[in-house]
C-alpha positions, 0 to 999 in steps of 0.5 A: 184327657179331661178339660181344665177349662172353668165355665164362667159363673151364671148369675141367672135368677132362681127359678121357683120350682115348688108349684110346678108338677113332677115329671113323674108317669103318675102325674097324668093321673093326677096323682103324684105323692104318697099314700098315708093311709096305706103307709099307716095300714102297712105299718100296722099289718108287718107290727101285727107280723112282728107279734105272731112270730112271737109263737115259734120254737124258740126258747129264748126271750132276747128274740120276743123282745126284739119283736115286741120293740120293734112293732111297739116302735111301728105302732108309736111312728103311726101315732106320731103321725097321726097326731103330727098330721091333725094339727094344724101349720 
């Protein structure tokens, strides 16, 4: 059967955890966080997937312009990004 008993409330201060390093394997490497250029060029590589399979043996144009969207909407996320990152905070 569960407890029913509350835990009385903790009126500790907050500890500031934004500085400290991630407990994350990596950290011992000096590196923890995500690759930006590797994002950006997986992004371009599967936009660039997206295009060739445009030549296939379908007859339809529905398929190609789902494909042509959704590497034009890849393409523009790295343009945002770009733009985004080279300005300054």
């Amino acid at each position: 059967m569960a407890n029913t008993e509350l835990e009385s409330a903790s009126y500790d201060p907050v500890v500031d955890t934004r500085n400290e390093v991630p407990e994350v394997p990596s950290a011992a490497w000096g590196w923890s966080g995500e690759s930006n250029k590797a994002m950006r060029v997986a992004a371009i590589v599967v936009a660039a997937f997206l295009l060739f399979m445009i030549i296939g043996n379908h007859h339809g144009k529905v398929e190609d312009l789902w494909l042509v969207g959704f590497a034009v909407a890849l393409v523009g996320l790295v343009v945002r990004d770009v733009i985004v990152r080279r300005k300054p905070r």
